[in-house]
ZAMARGU-4260 file (C-alpha; in steps of 0.2 Angstrom, whole numbers, plus 5000, padded with zeros to 4 digits):
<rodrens>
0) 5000/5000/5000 | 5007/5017/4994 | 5003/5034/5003 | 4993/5038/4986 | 4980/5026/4993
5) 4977/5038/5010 | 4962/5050/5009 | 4974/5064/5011 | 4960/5077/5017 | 4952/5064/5029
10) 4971/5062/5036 | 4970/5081/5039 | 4957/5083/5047 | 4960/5069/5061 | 4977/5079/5065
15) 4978/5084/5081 | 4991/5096/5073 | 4983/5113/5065 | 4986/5113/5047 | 4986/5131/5039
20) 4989/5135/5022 | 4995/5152/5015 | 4995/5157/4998 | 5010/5168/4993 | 5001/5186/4997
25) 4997/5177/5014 | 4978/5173/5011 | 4971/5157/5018 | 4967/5143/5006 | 4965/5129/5018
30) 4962/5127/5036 | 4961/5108/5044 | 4948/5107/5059 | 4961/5106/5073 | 4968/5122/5068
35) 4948/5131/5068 | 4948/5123/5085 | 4964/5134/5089 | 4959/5150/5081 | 4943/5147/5085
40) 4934/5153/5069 | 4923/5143/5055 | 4930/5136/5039 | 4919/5152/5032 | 4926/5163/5043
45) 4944/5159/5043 | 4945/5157/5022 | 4953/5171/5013 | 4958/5180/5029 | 4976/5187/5027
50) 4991/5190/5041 | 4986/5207/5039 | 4969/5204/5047 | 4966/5217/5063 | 4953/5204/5072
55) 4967/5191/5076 | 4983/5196/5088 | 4998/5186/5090 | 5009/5188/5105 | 5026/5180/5107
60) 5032/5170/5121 | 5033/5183/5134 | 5014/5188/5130 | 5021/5204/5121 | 5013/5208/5105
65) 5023/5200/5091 | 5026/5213/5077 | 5017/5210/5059 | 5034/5205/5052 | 5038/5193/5063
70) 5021/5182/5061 | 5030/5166/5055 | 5021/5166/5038 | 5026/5184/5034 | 5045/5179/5043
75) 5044/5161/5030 | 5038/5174/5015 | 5053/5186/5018 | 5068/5174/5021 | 5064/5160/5010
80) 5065/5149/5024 | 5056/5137/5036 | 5054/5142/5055 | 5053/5128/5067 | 5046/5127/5085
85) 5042/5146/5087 | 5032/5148/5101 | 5016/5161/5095 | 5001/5164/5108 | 4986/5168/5097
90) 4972/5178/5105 | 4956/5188/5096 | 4942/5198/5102 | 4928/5182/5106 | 4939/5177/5122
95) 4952/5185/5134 | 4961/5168/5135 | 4976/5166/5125 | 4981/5152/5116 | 4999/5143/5116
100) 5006/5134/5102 | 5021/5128/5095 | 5022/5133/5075 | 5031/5127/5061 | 5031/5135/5044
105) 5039/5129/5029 | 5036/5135/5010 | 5031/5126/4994 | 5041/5136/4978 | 5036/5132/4959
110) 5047/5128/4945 | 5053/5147/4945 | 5058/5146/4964 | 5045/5158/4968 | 5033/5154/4984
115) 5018/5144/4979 | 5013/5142/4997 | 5014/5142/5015 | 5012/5130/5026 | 5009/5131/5045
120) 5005/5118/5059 | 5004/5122/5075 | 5002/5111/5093 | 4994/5117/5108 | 5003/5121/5121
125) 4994/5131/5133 | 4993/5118/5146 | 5009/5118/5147 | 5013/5136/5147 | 5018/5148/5161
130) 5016/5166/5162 | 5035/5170/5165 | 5048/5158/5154 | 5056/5152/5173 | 5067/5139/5164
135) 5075/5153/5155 | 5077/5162/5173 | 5082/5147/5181 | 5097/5142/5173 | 5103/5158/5179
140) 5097/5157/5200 | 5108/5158/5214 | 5098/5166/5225 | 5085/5180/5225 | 5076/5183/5208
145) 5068/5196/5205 | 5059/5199/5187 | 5052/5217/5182 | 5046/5223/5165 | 5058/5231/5153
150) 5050/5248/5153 | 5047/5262/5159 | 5062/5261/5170 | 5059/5280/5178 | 5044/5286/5187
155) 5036/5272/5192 | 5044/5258/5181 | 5050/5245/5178 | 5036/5238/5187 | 5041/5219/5197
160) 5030/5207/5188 | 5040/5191/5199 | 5048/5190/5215 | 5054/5170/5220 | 5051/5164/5239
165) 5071/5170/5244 | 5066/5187/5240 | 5054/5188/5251 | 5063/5178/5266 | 5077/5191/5265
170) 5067/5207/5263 | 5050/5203/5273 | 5041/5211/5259 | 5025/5198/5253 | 5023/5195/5234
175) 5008/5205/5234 | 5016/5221/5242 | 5028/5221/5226 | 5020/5214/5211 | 5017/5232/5201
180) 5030/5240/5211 | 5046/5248/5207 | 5064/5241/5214 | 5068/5256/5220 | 5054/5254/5236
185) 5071/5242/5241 | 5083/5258/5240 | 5085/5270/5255 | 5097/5285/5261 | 5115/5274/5260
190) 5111/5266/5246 | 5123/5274/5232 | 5119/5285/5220 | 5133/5281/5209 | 5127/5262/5209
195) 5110/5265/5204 | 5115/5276/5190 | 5124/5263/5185 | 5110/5252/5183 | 5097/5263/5177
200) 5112/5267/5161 | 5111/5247/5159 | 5094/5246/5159 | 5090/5259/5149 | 5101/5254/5135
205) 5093/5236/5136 | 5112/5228/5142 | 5115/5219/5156 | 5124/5225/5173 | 5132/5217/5189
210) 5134/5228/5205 | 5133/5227/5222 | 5121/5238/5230 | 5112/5242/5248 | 5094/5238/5251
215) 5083/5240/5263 | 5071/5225/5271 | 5053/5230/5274 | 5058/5234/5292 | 5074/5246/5290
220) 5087/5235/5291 | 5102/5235/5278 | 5107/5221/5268 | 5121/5219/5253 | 5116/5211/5238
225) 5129/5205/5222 | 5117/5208/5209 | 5115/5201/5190 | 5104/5208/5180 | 5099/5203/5162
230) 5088/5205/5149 | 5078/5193/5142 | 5073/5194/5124 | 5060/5186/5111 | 5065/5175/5096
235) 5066/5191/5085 | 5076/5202/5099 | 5066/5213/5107 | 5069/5215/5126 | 5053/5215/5137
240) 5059/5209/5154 | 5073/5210/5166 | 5079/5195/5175 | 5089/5201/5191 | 5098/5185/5202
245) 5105/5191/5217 | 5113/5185/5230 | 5112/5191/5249 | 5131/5195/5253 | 5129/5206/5266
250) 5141/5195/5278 | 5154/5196/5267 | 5154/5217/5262 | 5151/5219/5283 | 5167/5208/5286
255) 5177/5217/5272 | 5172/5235/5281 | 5177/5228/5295 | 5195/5224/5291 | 5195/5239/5281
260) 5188/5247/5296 | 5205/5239/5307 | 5216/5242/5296 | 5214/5262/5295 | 5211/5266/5314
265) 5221/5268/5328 | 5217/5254/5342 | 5218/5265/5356 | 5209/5281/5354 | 5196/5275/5338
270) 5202/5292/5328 | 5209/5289/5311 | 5229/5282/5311 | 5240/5289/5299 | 5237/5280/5283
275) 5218/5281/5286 | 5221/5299/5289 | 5231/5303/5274 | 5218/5294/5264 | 5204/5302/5270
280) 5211/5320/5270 | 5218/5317/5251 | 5199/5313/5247 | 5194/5329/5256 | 5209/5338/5247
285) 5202/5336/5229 | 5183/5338/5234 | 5191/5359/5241 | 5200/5360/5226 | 5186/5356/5214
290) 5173/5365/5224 | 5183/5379/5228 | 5181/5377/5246 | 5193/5382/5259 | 5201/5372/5270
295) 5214/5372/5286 | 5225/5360/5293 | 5230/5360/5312 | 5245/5350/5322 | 5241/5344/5340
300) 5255/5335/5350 | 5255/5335/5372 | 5269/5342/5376 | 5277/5332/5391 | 5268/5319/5389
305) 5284/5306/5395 | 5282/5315/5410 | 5265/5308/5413 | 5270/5288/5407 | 5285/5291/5421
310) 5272/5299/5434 | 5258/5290/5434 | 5262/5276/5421 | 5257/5269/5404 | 5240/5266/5408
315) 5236/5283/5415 | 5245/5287/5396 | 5234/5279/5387 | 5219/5286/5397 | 5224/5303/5392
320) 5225/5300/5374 | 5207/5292/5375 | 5199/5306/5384 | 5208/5318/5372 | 5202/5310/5356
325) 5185/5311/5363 | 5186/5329/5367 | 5190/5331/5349 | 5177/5318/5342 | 5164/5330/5352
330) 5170/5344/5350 | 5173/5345/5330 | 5162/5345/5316 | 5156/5328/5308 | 5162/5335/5291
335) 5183/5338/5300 | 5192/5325/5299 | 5204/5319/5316 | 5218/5308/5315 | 5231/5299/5330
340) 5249/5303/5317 | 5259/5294/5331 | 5263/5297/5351 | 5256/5310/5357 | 5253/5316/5339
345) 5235/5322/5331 | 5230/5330/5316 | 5216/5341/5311 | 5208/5344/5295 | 5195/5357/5295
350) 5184/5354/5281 | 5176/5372/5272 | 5183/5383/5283 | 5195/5399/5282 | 5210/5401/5293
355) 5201/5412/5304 | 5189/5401/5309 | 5200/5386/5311 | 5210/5399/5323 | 5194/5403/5335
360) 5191/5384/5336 | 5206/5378/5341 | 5208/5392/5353 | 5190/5388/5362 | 5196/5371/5358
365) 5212/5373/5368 | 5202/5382/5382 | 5190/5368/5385 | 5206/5356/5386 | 5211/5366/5400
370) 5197/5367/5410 | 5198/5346/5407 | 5201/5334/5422 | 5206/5317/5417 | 5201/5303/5433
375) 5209/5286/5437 | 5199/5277/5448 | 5205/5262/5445 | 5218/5265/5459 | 5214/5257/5478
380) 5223/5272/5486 | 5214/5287/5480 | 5213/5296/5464 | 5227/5302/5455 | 5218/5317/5445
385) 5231/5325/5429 | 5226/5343/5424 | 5227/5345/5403 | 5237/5361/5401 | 5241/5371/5386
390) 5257/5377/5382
</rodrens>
């Protein structure tokens, strides 16, 4: 038995495949019942309809309207080639539900190599189907995902369209107080400006972009997050969602402050030491000169201060270094910098400020030192009281 004996329409119709066939200015010429089922019109209906036709609405895989062009008989029709397993929602004004199928199209050419026809079969999928493609999202996981839409990305945009369960463990927020919602609810005061610049650039240019970045929970507290953000794109291209893995590393960045923290302050008194001073007042440095902003630098040493190791011994020293870097921690602006060079050695930066202020503060400064009576009471046989004294 040869295939020439098969009722080939009666095959056709018993598909449970849609069979559609376009003729070379994209007009149907034959539908098969499966595929009337699917596009849920009448033979009558559906015959001599073209691509064109405004009553039918094809959305690709990420339920954004696919572009006329891109329809897989048009795409077939301008490469002279097949397209295989495109995944094509089809959705028209008698239903709000969309349905998913997996389409193939191939052409037919005649002797001249010109398109005869179009072919297109299509299975449903819809059961199958989820809102968000997660597999594409998942390969990509380690940790919090976090999935908004591609635009806007100011004002109120991009909007979260997916949060996983880890995202809401870390941040206490509930899917339903950020689905519609902007990221940037998850930003607060110390989270840097420079960062999310950097990440609104990426985004708005449809690229993808890592950064580390301070958040806030639901309840105030501050968390790290090393975060990856890319775009995901259609067959064709076009970027409607961003895909953002993050992982909490907040541990990590508080450990690395930490040591940074250790390695530029002075044990003993908490101030600054040299190198984190010199650091710190080089950073201020450039701000003055690009600003144009004055600035002072005062030298504070003790003078005798052997005296008081030999006198009342080393731990009485270090008590007076203490109580003197916090007289200058209380005494000077947030904005001044205060550094222990050495010793008995401090340094003072003054930030914005012209010599004749920087000289009625230290003068007030140097009167309040006087005035100043450091206490051990530590010792069993009375206290031993040393008098700061300006020279």
């Amino acid at each position: 038995m040869n295939l020439s004996q098969f009722d080939a329409a009666a095959l056709l119709e018993n598909l449970h495949t849609g069979v559609v066939v376009h003729n070379s200015d994209t007009q149907i010429t034959y539908l098969n019942t499966k595929a009337l089922e699917l596009l849920r019109l009448t033979r009558n209906q559906a015959l001599g309809k073209d691509a064109f036709d405004p009553n039918w609405q094809f959305l690709d895989k990420y339920s954004q309207q696919l572009k006329i062009e891109n329809y897989p008989v048009n795409r077939v029709i301008q490469t002279q080639k097949p397209v295989t397993n495109l995944e094509v929602g089809i959705l028209d004004s008698s239903t709000e539900k969309t349905t998913w199928v997996l389409c193939n199209a191939y052409p037919e050419f005649d002797e001249n190599k010109k398109i005869l026809q179009v072919v297109v079969s299509f299975v449903d999928i819809t059961h199958q189907k989820k809102a968000i493609p997660f597999e594409d999202i998942v390969e990509l996981a380690n940790d919090v995902i976090v999935v908004t839409e591609a635009s806007p990305i100011s004002e109120i945009g991009p909007k979260i369209v997916y949060v996983n369960k880890a995202f809401t463990a870390l941040t206490g927020y509930t899917k339903a107080e950020v689905l519609g919602k902007t990221p940037r609810i998850l930003q607060g005061p110390n989270t840097s400006a420079e960062t999310t610049y950097k990440i609104r650039t990426a985004l708005s240019q449809k690229l993808p972009v890592k950064a580390e970045i301070l958040n806030y929970s639901k309840t105030g507290r501050e968390y790290w997050l090393d975060m990856n953000i890319v775009p995901l794109k259609n067959e064709f291209g076009d970027v409607f969602y961003f895909a953002a893995v993050e992982r909490d590393v907040t541990e990590q960045i508080e450990r690395e402050q930490l040591l940074k923290e250790l390695s530029v302050r002075d044990p003993l008194t908490s101030l600054l030491n040299r190198r984190g001073f010199f650091e710190a007042a080089q950073a201020s440095l450039s701000y003055s000169k690009r600003n144009n902003k004055p600035i002072t630098l005062a030298m504070l040493d003790i003078d005798h201060f052997k005296r008081v190791n030999d006198k009342y011994g080393h731990y009485m020293g270090d008590l007076v270094l203490q109580n003197l870097a916090n007289l200058m921690t209380e005494y000077f602006r947030d904005s001044d910098i205060i550094g222990r060079l050495g010793g008995e050695e401090f340094c003072i930066l003054l930030n914005d400020s012209t010599l004749h202020y920087a000289r009625e503060k230290l003068e007030a400064f140097m009167d309040k030192i006087k005035s100043t009576v450091i206490t051990n009471e530590a010792k069993e046989s009375g206290r031993n009281k040393i008098l700061f004294e300006s020279t």
